[in-house]
C-alpha positions as CSV (number, residue, x, y, z in Angstrom):
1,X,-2.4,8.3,-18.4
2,X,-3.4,4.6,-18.6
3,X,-1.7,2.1,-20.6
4,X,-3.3,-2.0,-21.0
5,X,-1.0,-4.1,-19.5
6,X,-1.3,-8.1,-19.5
7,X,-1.3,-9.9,-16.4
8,X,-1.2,-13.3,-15.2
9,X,-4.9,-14.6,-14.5
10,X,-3.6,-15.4,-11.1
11,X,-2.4,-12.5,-10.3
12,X,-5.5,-10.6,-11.7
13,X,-7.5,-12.7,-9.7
14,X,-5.2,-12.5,-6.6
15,X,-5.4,-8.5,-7.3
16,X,-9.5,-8.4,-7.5
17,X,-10.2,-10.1,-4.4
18,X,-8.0,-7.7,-2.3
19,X,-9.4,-4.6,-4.2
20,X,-12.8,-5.6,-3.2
21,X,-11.3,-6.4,0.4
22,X,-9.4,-3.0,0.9
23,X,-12.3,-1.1,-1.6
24,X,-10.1,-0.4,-4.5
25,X,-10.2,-1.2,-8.3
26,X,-8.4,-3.6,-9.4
27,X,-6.2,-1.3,-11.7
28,X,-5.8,0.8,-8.1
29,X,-5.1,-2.4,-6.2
30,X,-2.3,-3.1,-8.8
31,X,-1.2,0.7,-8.7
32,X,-0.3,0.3,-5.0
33,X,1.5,-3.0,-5.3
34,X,3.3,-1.4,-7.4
35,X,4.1,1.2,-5.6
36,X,4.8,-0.6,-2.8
37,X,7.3,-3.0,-4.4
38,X,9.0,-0.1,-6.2
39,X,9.0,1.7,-2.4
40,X,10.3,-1.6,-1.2
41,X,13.0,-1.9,-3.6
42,X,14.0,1.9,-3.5
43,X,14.4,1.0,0.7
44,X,15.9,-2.1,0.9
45,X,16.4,-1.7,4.9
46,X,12.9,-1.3,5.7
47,X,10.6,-4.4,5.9
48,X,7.7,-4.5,3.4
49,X,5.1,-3.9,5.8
50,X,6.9,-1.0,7.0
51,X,6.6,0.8,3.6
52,X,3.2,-0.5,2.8
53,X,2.2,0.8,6.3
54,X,3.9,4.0,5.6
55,X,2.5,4.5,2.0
56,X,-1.2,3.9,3.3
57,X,-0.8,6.5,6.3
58,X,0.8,9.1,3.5
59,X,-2.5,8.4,1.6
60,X,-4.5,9.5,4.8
61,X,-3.0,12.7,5.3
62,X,-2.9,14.3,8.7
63,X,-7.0,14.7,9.7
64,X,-6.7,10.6,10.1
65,X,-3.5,10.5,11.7
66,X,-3.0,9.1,15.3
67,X,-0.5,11.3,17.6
68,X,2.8,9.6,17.9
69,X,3.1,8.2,22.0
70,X,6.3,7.3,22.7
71,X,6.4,4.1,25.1
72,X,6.9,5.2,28.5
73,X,5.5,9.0,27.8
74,X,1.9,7.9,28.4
75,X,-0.2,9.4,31.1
């Protein structure tokens, strides 16, 4: 369901050059901050990045995925 919401020209602004950056719309670039920051705030032990990380290889799924190598296992 979408819903208008105001925003901050800044922040609008802020939110449309990264969606062209990462290829999203801006409502979608404002859909993951969100769901980053409430990801964030849910996991207040992990850092940011961490969770934004995690949240975009989630979106992936597993045909993307690099194999896990722990340091010191390689060949």
């Amino acid at each position: 369901m979408s819903m208008p919401v105001r925003i901050d020209d800044t922040l609008y602004d802020q939110a449309r050059a990264q969606a062209q950056a990462e290829r999203r719309t801006i409502a979608g670039q404002i859909e993951f901050w969100a769901m980053v920051g409430k990801a964030a705030l849910d996991n207040p032990d992990l850092p940011t990045d961490f969770v934004r990380e995690l949240l975009i290889a989630r979106a992936e799924g597993p045909t993307l995925a690099t194999p896990f190598v722990a340091e010191g296992k390689r060949d």
